[in-house]
C-alpha positions in Angstrom: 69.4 104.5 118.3 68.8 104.6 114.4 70.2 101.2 112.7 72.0 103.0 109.8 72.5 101.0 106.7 75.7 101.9 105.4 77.9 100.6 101.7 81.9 100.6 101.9 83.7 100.6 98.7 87.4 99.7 98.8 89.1 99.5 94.4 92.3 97.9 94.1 94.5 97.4 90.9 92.5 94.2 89.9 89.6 94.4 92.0 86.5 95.9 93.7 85.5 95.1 97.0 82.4 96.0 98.5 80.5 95.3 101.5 77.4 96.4 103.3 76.7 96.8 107.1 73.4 97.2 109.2 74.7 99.3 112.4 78.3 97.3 113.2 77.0 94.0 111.9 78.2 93.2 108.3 75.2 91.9 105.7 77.6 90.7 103.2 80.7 91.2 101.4 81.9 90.9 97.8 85.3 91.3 95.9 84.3 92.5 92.5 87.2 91.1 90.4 88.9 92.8 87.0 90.8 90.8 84.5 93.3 92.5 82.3 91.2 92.1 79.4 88.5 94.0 81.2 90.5 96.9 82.3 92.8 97.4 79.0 90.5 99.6 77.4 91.0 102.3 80.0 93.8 103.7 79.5 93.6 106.1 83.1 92.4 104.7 85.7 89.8 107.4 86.5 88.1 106.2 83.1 87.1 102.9 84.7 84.5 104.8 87.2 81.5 104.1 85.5 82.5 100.4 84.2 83.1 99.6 87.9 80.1 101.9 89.2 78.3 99.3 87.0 79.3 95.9 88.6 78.8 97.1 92.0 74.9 98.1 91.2 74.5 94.9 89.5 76.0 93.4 93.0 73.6 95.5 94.9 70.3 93.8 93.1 72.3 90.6 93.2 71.8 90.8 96.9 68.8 92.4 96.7 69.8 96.1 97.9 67.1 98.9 97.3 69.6 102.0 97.1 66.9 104.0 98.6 67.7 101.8 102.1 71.3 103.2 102.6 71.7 105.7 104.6 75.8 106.3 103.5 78.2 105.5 100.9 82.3 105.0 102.3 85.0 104.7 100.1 88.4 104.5 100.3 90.6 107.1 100.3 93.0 108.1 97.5 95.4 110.2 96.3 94.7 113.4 97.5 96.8 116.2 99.2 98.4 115.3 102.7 95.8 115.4 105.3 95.3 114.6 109.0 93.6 111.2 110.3 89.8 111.1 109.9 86.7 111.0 108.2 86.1 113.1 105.4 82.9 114.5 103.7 83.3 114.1 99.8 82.9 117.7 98.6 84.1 119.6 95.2 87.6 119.9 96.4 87.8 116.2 97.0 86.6 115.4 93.7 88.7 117.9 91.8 91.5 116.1 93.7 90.6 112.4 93.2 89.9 113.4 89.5 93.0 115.2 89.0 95.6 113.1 91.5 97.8 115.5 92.4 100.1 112.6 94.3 99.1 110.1 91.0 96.7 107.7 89.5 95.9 104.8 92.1 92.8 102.4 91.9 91.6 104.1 95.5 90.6 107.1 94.5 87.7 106.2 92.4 86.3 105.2 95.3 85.4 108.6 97.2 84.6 108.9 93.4 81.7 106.1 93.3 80.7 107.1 96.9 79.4 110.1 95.7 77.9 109.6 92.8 76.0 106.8 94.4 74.5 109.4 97.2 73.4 111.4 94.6 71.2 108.8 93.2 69.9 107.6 96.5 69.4 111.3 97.0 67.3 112.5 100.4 70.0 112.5 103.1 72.2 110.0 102.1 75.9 111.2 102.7 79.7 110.1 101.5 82.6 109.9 102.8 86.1 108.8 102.7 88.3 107.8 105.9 92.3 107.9 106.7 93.0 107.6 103.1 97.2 106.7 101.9 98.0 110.3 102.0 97.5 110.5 106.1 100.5 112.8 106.8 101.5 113.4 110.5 105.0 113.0 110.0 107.0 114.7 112.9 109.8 117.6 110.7 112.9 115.5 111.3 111.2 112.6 109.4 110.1 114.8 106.1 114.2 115.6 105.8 115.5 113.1 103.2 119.3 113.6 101.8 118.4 116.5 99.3 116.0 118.9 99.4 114.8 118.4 96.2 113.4 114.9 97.5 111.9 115.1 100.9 109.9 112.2 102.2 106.3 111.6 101.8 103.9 110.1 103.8 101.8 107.5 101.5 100.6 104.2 103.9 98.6 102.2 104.9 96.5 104.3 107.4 93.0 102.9 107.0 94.8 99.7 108.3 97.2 100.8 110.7 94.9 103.1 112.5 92.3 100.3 112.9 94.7 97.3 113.9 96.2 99.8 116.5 92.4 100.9 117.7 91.7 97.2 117.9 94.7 95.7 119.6 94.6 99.3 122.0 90.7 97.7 122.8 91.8 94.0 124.0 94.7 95.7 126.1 91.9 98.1 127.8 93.9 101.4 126.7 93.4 104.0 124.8 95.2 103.9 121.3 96.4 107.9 122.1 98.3 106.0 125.5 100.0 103.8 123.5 103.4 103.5 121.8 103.1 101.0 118.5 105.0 99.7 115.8 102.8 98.5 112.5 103.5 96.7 109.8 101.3 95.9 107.2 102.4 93.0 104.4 100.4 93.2 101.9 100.8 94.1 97.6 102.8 96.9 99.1 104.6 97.1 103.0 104.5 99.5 105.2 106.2 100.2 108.7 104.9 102.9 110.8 106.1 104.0 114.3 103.0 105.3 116.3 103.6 107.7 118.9 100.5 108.2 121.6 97.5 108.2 118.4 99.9 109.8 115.5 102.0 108.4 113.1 105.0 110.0 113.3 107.3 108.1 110.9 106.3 105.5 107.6 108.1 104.5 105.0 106.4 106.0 101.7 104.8 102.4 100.6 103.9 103.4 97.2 107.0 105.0 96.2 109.5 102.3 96.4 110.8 103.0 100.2 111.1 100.7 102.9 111.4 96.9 102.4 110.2 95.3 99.1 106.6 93.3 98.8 105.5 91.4 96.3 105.1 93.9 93.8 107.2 97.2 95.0 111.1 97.5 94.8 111.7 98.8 98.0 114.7 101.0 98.8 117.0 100.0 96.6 120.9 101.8 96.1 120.3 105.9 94.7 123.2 105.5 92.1 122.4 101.5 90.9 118.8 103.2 90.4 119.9 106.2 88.3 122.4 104.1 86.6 119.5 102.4 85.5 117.1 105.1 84.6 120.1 106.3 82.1 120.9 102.9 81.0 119.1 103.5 77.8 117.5 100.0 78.0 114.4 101.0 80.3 111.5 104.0 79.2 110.4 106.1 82.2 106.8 104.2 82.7 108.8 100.8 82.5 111.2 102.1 85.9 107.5 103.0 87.1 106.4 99.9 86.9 109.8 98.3 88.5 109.4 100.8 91.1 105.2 99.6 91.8 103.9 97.0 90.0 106.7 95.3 88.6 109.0 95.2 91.1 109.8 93.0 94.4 108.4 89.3 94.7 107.1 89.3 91.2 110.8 90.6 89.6 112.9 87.9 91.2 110.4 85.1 90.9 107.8 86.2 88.2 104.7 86.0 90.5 102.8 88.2 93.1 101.2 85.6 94.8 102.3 84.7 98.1 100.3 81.5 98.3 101.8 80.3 94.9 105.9 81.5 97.1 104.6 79.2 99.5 104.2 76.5 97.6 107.4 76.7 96.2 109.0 76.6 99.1 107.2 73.8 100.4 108.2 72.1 97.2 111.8 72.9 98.0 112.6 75.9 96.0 115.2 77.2 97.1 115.0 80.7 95.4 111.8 80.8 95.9 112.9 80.8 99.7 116.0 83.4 99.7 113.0 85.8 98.4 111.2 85.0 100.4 113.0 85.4 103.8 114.1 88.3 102.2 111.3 90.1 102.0 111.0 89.1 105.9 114.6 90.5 106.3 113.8 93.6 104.9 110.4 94.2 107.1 112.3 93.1 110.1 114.9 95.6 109.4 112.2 98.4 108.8 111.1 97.5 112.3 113.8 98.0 114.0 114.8 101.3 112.2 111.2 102.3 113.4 112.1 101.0 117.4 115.0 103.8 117.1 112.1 106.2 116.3 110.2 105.6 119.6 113.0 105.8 121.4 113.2 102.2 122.4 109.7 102.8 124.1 107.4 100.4 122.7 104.2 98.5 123.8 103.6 96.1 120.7 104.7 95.5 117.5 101.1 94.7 115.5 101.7 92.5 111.8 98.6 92.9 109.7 98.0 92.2 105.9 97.5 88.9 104.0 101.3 88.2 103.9 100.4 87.4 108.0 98.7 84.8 106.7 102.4 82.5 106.1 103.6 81.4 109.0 107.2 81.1 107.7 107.2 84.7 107.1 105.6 86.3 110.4 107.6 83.8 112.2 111.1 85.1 110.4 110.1 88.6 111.5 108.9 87.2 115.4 112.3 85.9 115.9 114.3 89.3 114.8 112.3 92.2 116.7 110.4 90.2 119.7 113.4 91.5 121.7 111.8 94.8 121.0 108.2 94.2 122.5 105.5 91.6 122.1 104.7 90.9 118.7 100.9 90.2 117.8 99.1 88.9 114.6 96.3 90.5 112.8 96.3 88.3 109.4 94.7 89.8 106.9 93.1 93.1 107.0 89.4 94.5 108.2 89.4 97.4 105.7 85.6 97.1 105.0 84.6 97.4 108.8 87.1 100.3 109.5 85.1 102.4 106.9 82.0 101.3 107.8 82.7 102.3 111.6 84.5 105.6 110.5 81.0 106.1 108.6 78.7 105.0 111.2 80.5 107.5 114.1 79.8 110.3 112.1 76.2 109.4 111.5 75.7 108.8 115.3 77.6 111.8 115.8 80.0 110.5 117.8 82.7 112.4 115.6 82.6 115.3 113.1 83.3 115.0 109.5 86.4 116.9 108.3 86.5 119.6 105.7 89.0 119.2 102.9 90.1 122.0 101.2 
């Protein structure tokens, strides 16, 4: 069996991450970091492709990478139209959709972006790809009705995540992920809760949009007429409710940072504040949990935590102790983001699966 050489490119807001793989063993990884400074002269995030195209070539002959030795290029999804789980071939339509962000601008889509652009100058049969990007939709009908039909719900998530915590804990068990009924929760910049039934995801709070419980940097659901009240309060523009909403909203609007490590600290040090939002935040994924127990009918195998916020024990304990009554609750601290696309990559390659079209 071929040992394929394969490059995974996951952008966030304020950084790059790369990594490269030989087959399923990972050479090296790299988080390409952004100040402000660096990114303020773009003022859409699709113009910072070829300023971050550049940092991850000079990474490559950092580490001594000959483009000509990869055999495929994965990056992460982005905002695309709603599409099934799965690994995509980047084509025209994906780029005209990742250019244009029908769903809105998000640091993800320039990777599919990058991806492609990079095969091109490997050139000879080097391929790219993206896999289970946010916009995985397999929402079940009764979850897409919202309370006016003007705003029905939207599924934005963390798939690449969920889908390979859920493959992963499915693997130690000896079961098929397909078998199995799951509850995931991923903490991270942005949380989401997803109920999966037997392989699909059949119910998620839109993490982008300011559903679900807050994180530290998204509102979270907050009261329909407090929010409009807001909106036509005259003291706010519409980008700055934006930013409330994602970006400037949750653990960094009550205590003026998003980093969890620096919450923790806090707490340690006896803030109190710093603890109410903290437990909070806890409270609110809890909650989301249990909503998403109702889903599955009270029929669930494991509830899997996953995402850097894991990493506090205060906080996955908080949750533990409110939905273990549910089923077992596992840790996954952290998330293996890199390797899922690398593995979605490689089983196309050894054509174990077929790439999708997108359209």
């Amino acid at each position: 069996m071929k040992n394929y050489t394969l490059l995974t490119i996951n952008p966030g807001s304020t950084s790059t991450k790369i990594a490269l793989f030989d087959g399923e063993n990972q050479r090296f990884e790299k988080t390409l970091r952004h100040s402000n400074e660096e990114l303020a002269p773009y003022k859409k995030i699709a113009d910072q492709f070829a300023f971050r195209k550049e940092l991850i070539l000079a990474a490559l002959r950092d580490e001594g990478v000959a483009l000509e030795t990869i055999d495929a290029v994965v990056g992460r999804g982005g905002l695309v139209k709603p599409i099934p789980s799965g690994v995509y071939e980047m084509n025209e339509a994906l780029v005209r959709d990742l250019t244009d962000a029908p769903l809105g601008e998000h640091a993800s889509n320039l990777g599919g972006l990058i991806a492609l652009d990079l095969t091109r100058q490997i050139g000879g049969s080097a391929r790219a790809f993206i896999a289970d990007p946010v916009v995985v939709d397999e929402l079940q009908d009764v979850a897409r009705v919202s309370g006016h039909p003007e705003l029905p719900r939207v599924s934005i998530f963390h798939a690449l995540n969920h889908k390979a915590i859920a493959r992963t804990y499915a693997k130690s068990i000896g079961k098929p992920y397909e078998a199995l009924n799951l509850i995931v929760a991923h903490l991270g910049g942005g949380v989401s809760v997803g109920a999966h039934e037997q392989g699909r995801v059949i119910d998620v709070n839109n993490a982008l949009y300011g559903e679900g419980p807050f994180s530290p940097e998204r509102m979270g659901t907050v009261s329909a007429r407090q929010l409009a009240d807001l909106c036509f309060s005259g003291k706010y523009t519409h980008e700055q409710v934006k930013k409330m909403v994602a970006g400037r909203g949750g653990i960094v609007a009550h205590l003026g940072t998003n980093d969890m490590r620096e919450v923790r600290e806090r707490v340690a040090a006896g803030d109190e504040q710093a603890r109410l939002i903290a437990d909070a935040l806890a409270y609110t994924v809890a909650k989301e949990i249990g909503a998403m127990a109702t889903v599955l009918k009270g029929k669930v195998d494991a509830i899997l935590l996953t995402g850097g916020l894991v990493y506090g024990e205060i906080t996955r304990e908080y949750i533990r102790q409110r939905v273990e009554f549910i089923a077992p609750v596992e840790f996954y601290p952290g998330e293996d983001e890199m390797r899922a696309l690398a593995m979605n990559g490689l089983a196309v390659l050894r054509r174990e699966v077929a790439p999708k079209i997108y359209r």
